[in-house]
DSSP file (Angstrom, degrees, kcal/mol; ACC not computed):
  #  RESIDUE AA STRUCTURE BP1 BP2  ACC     N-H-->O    O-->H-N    N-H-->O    O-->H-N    TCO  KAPPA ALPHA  PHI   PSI    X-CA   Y-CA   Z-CA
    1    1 A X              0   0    0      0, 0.0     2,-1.2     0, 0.0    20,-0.0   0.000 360.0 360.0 360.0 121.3    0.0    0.0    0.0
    2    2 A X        -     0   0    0     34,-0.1    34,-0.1     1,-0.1    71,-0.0  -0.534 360.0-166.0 -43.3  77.7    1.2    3.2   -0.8
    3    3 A X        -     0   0    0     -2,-1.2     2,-0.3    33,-0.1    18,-0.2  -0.031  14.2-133.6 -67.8 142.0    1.9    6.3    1.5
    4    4 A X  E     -A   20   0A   0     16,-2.2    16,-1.5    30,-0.1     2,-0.7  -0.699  16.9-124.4-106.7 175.2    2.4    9.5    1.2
    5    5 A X  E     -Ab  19  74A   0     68,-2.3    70,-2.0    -2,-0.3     2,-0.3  -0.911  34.8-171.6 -94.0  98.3    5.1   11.7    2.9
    6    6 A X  E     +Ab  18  75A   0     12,-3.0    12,-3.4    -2,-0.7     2,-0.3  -0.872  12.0 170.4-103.0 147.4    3.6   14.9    5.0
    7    7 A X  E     -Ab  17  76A   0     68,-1.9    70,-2.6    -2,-0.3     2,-0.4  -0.977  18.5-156.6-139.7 149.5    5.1   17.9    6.6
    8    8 A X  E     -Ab  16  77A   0      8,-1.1     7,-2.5    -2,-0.3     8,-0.5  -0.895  21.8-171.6-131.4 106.6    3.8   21.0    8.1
    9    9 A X  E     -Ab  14  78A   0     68,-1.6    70,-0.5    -2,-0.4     5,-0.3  -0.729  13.0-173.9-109.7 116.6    6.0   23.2    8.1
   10   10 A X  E >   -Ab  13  79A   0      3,-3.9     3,-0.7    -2,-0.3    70,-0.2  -0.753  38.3-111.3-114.6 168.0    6.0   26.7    9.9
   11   11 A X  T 3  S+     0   0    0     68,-0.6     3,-0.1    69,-0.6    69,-0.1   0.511 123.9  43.4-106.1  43.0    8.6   29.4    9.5
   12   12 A X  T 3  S-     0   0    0      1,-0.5     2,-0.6    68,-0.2    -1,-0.2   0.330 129.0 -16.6-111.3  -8.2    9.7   29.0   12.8
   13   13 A X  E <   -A   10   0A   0     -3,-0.7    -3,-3.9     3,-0.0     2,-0.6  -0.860  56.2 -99.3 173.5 131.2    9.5   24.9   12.6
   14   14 A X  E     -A    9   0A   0     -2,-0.6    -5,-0.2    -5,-0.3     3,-0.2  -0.809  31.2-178.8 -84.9 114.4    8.6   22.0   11.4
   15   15 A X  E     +     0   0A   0     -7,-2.5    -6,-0.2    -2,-0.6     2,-0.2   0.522  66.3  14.3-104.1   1.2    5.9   21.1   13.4
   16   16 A X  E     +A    8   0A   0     -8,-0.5    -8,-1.1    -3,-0.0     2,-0.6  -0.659  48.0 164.7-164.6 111.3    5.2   17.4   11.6
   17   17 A X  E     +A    7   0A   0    -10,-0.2     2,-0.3    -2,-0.2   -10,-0.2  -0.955  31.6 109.2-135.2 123.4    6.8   15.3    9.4
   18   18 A X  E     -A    6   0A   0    -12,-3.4   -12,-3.0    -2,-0.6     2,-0.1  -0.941  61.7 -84.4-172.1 178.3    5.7   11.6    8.9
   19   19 A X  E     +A    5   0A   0    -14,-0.3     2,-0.3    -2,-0.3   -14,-0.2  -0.408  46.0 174.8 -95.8 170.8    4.0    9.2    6.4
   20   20 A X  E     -A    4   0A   0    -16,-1.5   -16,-2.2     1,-0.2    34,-0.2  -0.906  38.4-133.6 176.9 148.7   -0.1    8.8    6.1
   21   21 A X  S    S+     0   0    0     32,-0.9    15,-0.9    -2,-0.3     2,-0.3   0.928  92.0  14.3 -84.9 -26.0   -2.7    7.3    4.2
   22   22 A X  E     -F   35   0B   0     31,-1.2     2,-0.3    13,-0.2    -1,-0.3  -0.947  58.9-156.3-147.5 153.3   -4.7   10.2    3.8
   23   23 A X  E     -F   34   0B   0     11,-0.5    11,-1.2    -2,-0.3     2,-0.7  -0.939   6.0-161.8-137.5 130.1   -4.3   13.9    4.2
   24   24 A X  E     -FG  33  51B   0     27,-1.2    27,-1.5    -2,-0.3     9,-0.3  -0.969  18.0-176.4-108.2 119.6   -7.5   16.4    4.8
   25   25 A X        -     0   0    0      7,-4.9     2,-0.5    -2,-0.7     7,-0.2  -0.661  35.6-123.5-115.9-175.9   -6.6   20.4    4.0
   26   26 A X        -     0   0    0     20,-0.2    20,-1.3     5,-0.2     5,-0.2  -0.958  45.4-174.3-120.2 105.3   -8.8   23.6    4.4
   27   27 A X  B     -C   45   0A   0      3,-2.7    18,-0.2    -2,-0.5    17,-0.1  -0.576  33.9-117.1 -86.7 166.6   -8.4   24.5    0.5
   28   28 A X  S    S+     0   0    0     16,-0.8    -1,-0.1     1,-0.2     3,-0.1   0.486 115.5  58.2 -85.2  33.5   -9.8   27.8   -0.4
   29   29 A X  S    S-     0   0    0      1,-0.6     2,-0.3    15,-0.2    -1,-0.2   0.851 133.2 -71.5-105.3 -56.7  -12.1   26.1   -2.6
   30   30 A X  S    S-     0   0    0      0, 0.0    -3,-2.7     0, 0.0    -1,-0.6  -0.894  78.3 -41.9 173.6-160.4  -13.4   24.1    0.2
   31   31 A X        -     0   0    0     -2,-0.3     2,-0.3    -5,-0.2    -5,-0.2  -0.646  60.1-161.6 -89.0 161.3  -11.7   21.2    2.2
   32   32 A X        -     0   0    0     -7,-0.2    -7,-4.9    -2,-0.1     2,-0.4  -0.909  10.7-146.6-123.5 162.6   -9.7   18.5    0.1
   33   33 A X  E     -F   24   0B   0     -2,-0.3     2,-0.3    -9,-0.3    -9,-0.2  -0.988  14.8-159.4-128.3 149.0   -8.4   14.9    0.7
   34   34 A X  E     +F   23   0B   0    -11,-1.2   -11,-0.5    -2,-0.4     2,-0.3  -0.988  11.4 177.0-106.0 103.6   -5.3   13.7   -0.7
   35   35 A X  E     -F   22   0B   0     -2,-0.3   -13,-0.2   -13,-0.2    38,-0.1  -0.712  43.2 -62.7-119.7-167.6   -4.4   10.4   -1.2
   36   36 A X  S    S+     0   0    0    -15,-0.9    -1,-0.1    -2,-0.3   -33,-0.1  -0.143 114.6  21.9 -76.9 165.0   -1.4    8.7   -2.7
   37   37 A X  S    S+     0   0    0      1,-0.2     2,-0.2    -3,-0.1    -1,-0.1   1.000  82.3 160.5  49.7  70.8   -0.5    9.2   -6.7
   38   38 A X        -     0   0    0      1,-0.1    35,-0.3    -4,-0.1    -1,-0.2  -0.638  44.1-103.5 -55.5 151.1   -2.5   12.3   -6.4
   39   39 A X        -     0   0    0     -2,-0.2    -1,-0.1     1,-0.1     2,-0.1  -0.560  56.2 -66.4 -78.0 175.4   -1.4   14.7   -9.5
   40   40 A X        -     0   0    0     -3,-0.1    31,-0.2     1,-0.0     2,-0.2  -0.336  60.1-158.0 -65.9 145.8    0.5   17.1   -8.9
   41   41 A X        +     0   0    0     29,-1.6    29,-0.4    -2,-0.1     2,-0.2  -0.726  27.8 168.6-153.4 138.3   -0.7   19.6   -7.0
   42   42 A X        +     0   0    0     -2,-0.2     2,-0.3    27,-0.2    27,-0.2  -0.750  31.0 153.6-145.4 105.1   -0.2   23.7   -6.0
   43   43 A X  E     - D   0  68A   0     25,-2.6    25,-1.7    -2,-0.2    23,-0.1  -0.812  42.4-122.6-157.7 138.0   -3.0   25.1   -4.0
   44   44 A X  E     - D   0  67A   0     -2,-0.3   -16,-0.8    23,-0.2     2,-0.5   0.150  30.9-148.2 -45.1 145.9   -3.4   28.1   -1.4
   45   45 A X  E     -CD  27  66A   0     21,-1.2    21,-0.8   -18,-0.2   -18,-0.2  -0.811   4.0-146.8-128.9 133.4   -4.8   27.0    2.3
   46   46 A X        -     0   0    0    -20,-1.3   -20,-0.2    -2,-0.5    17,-0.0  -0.402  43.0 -71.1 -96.9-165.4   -7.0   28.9    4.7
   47   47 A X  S    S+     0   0    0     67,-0.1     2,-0.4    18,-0.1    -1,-0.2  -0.087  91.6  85.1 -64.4 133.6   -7.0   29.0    8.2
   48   48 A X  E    S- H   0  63B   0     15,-1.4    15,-2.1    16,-0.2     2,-0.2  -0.924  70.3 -31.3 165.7-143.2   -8.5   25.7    9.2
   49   49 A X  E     - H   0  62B   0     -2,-0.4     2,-0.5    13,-0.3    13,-0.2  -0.696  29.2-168.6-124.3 133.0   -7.9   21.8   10.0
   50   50 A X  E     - H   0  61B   0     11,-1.2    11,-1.1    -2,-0.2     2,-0.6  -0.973   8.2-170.8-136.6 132.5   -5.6   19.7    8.7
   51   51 A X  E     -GH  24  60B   0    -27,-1.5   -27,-1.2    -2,-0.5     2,-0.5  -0.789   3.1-171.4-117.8 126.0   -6.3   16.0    9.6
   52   52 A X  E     - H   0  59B   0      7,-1.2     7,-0.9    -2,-0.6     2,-0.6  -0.329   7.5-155.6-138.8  98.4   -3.5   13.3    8.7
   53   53 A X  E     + H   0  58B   0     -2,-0.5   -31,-1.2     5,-0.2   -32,-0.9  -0.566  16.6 171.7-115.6 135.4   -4.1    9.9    9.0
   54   54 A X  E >   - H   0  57B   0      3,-5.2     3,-0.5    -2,-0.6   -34,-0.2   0.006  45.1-110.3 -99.7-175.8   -1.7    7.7    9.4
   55   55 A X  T 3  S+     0   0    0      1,-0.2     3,-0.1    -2,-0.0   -35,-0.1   0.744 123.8  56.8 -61.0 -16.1   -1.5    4.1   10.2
   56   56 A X  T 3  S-     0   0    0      1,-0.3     2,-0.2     0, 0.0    -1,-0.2   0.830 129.4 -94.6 -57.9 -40.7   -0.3    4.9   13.4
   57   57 A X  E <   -H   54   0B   0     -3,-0.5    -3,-5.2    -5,-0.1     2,-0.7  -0.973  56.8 -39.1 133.7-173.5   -3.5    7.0   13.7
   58   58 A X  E     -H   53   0B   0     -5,-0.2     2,-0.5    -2,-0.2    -5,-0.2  -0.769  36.4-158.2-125.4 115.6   -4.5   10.3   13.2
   59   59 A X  E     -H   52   0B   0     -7,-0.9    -7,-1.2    -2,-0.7     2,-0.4  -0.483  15.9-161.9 -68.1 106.2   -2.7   13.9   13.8
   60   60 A X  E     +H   51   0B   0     -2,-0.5    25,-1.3    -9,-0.2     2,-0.5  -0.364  11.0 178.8 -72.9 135.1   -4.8   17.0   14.1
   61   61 A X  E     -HI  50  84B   0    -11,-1.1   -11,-1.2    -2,-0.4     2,-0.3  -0.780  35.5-130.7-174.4 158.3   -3.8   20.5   13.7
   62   62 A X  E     -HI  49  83B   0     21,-2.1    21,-1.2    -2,-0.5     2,-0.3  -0.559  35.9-165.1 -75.1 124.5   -4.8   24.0   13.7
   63   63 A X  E     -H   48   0B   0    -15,-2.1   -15,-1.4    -2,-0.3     2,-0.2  -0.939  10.6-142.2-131.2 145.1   -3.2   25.8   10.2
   64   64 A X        -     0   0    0     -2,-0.3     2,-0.2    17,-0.2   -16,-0.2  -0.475  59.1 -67.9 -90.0 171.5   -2.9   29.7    9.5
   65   65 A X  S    S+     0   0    0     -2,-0.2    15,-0.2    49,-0.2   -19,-0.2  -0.438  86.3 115.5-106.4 114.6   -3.5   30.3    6.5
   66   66 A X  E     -D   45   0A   0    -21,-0.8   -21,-1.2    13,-0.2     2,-0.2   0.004  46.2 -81.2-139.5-141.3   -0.6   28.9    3.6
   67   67 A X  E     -D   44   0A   0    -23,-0.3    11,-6.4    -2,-0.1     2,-0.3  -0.804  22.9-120.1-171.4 160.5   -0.2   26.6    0.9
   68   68 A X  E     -DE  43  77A   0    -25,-1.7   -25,-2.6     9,-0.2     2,-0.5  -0.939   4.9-163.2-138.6-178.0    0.4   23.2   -0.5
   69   69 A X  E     - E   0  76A   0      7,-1.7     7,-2.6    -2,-0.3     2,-0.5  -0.949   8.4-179.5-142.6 119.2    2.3   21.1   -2.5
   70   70 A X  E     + E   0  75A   0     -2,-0.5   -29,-1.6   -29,-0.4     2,-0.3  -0.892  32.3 121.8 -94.5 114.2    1.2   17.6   -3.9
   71   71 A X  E >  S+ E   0  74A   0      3,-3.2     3,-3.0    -2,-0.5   -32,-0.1  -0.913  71.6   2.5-157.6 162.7    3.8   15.7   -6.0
   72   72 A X  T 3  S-     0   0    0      1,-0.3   -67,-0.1    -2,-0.3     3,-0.1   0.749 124.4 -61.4  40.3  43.8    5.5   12.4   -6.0
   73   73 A X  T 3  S+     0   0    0    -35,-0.3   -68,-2.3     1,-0.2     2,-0.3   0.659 113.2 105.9  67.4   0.1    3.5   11.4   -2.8
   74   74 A X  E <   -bE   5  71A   0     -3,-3.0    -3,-3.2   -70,-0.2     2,-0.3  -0.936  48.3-171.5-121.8 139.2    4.7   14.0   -0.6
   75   75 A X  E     -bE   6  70A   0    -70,-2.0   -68,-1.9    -2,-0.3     2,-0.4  -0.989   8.9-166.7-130.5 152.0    2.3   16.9    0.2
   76   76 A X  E     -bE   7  69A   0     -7,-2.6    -7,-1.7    -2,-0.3     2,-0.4  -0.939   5.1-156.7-111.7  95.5    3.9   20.0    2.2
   77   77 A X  E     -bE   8  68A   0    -70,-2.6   -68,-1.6    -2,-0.4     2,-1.4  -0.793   4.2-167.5 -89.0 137.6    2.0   22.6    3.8
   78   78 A X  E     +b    9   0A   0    -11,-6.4   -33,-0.1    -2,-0.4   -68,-0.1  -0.625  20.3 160.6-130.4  73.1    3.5   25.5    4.3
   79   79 A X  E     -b   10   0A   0     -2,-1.4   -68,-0.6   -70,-0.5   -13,-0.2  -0.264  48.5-113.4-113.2-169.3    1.7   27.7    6.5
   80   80 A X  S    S-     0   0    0    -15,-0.2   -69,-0.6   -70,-0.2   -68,-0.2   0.993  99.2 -11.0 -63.4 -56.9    2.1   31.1    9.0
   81   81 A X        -     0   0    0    -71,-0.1    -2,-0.2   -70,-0.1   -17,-0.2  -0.330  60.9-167.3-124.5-154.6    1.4   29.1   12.1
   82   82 A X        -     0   0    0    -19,-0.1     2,-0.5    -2,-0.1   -19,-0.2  -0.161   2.7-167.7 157.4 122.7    0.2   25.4   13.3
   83   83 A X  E     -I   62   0B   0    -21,-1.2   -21,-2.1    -2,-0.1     2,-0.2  -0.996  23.0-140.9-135.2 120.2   -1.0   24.0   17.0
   84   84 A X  E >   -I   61   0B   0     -2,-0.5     3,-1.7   -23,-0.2   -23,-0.2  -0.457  39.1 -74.0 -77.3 134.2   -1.2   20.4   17.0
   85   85 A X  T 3  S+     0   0    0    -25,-1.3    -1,-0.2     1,-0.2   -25,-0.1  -0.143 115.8  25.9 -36.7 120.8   -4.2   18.8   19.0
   86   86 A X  T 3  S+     0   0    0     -3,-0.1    -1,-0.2     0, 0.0    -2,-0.0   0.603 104.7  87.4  93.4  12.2   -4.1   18.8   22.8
   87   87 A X    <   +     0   0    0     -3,-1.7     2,-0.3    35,-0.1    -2,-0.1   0.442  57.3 107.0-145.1  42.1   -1.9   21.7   22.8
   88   88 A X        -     0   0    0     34,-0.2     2,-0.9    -4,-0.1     3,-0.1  -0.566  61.3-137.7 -67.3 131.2   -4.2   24.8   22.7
   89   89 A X    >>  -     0   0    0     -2,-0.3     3,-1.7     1,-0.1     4,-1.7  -0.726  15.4-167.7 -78.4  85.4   -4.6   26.8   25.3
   90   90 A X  H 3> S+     0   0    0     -2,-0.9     4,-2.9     1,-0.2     5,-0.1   0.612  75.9  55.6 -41.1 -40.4   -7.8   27.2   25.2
   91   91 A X  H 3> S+     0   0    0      2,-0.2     4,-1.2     1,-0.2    -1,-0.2   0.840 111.8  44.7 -41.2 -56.5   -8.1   30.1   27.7
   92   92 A X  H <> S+     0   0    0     -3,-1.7     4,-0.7     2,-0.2    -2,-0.2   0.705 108.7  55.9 -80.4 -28.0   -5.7   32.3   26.0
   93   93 A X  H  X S+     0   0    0     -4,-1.7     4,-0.8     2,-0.2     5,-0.2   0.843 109.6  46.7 -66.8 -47.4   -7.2   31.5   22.6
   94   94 A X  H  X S+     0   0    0     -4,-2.9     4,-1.0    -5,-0.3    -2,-0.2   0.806 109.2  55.9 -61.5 -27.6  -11.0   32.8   23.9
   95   95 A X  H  < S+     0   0    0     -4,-1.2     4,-0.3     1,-0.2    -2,-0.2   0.618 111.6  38.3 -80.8 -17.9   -9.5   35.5   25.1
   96   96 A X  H  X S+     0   0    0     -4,-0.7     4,-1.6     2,-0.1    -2,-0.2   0.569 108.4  63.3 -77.3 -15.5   -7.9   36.3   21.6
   97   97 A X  H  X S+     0   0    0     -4,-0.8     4,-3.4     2,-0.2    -2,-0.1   0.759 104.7  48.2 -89.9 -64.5  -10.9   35.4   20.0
   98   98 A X  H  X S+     0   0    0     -4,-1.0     4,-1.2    -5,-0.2    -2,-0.1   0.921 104.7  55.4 -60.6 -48.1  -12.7   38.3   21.8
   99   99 A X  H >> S+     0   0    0     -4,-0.3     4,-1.7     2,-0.2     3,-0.6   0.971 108.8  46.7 -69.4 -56.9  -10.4   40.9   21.2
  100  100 A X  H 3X S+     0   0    0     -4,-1.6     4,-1.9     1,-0.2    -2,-0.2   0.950 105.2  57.9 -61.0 -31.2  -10.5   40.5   17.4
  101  101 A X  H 3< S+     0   0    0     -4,-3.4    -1,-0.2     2,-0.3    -2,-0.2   0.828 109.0  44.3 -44.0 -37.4  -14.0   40.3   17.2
  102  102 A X  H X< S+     0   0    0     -4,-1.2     3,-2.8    -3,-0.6     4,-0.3   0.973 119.5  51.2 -67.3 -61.1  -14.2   43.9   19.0
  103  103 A X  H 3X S+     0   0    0     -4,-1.7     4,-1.2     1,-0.3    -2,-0.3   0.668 110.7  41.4 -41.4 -28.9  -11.4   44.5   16.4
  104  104 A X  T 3< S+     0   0    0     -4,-1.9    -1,-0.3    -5,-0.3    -2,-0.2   0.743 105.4  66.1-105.2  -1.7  -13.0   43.3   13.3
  105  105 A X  T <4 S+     0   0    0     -3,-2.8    -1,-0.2    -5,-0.2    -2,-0.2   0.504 110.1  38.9 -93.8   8.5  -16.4   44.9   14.3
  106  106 A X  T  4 S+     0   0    0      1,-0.3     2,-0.3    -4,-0.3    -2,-0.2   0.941 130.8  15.3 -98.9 -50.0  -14.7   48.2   13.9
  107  107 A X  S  < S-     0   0    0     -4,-1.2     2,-2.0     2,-0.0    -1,-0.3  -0.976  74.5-128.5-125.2 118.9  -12.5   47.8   10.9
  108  108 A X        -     0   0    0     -2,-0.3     2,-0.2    -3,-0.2    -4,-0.1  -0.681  37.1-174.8 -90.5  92.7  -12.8   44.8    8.3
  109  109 A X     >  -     0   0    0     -2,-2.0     4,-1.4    -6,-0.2     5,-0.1  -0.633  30.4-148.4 -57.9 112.0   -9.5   43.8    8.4
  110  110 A X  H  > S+     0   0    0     -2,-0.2     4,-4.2     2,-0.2     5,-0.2   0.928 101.1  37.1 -58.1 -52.9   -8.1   41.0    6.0
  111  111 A X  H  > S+     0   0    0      1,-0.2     4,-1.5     2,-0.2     5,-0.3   0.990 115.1  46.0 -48.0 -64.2   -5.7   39.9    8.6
  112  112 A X  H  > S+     0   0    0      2,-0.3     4,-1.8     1,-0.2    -1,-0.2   0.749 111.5  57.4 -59.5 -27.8   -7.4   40.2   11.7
  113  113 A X  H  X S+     0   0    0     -4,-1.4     4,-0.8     1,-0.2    -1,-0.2   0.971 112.5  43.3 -62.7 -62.7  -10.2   38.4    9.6
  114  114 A X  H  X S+     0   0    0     -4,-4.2     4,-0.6     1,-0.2    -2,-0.3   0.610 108.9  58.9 -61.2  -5.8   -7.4   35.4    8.9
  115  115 A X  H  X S+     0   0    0     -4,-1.5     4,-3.1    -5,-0.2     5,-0.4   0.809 100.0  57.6 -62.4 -59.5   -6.2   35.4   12.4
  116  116 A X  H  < S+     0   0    0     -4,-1.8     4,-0.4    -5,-0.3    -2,-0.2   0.532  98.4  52.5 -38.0 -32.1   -9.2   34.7   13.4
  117  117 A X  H  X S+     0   0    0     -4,-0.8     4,-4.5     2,-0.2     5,-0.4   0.728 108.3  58.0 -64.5 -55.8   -9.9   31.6   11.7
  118  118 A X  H >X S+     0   0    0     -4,-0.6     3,-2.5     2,-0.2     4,-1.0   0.938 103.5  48.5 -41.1 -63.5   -6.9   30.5   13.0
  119  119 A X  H >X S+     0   0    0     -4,-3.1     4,-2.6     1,-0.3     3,-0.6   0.954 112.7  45.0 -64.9 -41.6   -7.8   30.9   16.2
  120  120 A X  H 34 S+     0   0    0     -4,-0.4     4,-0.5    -5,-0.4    -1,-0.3   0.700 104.4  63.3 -81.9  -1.0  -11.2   29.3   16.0
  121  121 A X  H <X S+     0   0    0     -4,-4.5     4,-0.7    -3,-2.5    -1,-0.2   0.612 100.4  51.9 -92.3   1.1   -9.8   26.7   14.3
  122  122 A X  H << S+     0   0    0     -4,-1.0    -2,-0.2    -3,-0.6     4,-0.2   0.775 108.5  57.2 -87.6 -31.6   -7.5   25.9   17.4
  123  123 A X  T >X S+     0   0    0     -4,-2.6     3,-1.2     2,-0.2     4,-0.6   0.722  90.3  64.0 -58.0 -28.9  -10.7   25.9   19.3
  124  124 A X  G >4 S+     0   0    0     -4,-0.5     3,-0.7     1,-0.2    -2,-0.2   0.770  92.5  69.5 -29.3 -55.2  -12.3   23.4   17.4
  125  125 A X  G 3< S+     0   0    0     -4,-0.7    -1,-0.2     1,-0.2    -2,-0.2   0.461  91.9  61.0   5.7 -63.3   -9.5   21.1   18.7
  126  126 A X  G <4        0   0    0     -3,-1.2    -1,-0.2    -4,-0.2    -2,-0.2   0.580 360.0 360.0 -83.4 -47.4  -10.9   21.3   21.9
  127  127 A X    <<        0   0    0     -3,-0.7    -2,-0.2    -4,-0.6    -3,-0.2   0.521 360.0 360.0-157.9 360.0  -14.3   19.9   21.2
């Protein structure tokens, strides 16, 4: 059976690098799954979930807003941030959550909009 190669990659770290049968992204098209001998592949990601499951199991994680890259069985995402499941702090994340919202009801912000995702996809996490 065939496997593909993933990493998630931040550009502070590489926060995962491992094999997997299937790959889930937040494309901006909508979510995609990958599996192996996908074609080749270039596509933007927003803030959202990326699920990769392996035989091992499955790895969760929280993604800013990126891209990736499908070829040869390897996909790479290559995004702003990433917080793996079970290591959110959830506390400090509602309390960021809240503060852009006040922030984004004043000014509609592109960032502050993608920041946001982010952070409420790290909440997701949680339950």
């Amino acid at each position: 059976m065939s496997l593909l190669t993933v990493e998630v990659v931040t550009p502070e770290a590489m926060k995962f690098t491992g094999e997997a049968r299937q790959v889930q992204l937040p494309g901006v098209l909508g979510e995609m799954g990958v599996l192996p001998n996908h074609e080749p592949l270039v596509t933007m990601l927003n803030p959202g979930v990326v699920e990769v499951r392996s035989p091992e199991g499955t790895k969760i994680f929280a993604v800013a807003q990126g891209f990736a890259t499908i070829a040869n069985n390897k996909v790479a995402c290559l995004v702003d941030d990433a917080v793996e499941a079970g290591k959110v702090d959830t506390a400090k994340v509602s309390d960021l959550v809240a503060k852009l919202e006040r922030e984004l009801a004043e000014s509609n912000d592109e960032r502050t909009r993608n920041q946001l995702a982010f952070l409420k996809a790290q909440l997701s996490l949680k339950g």
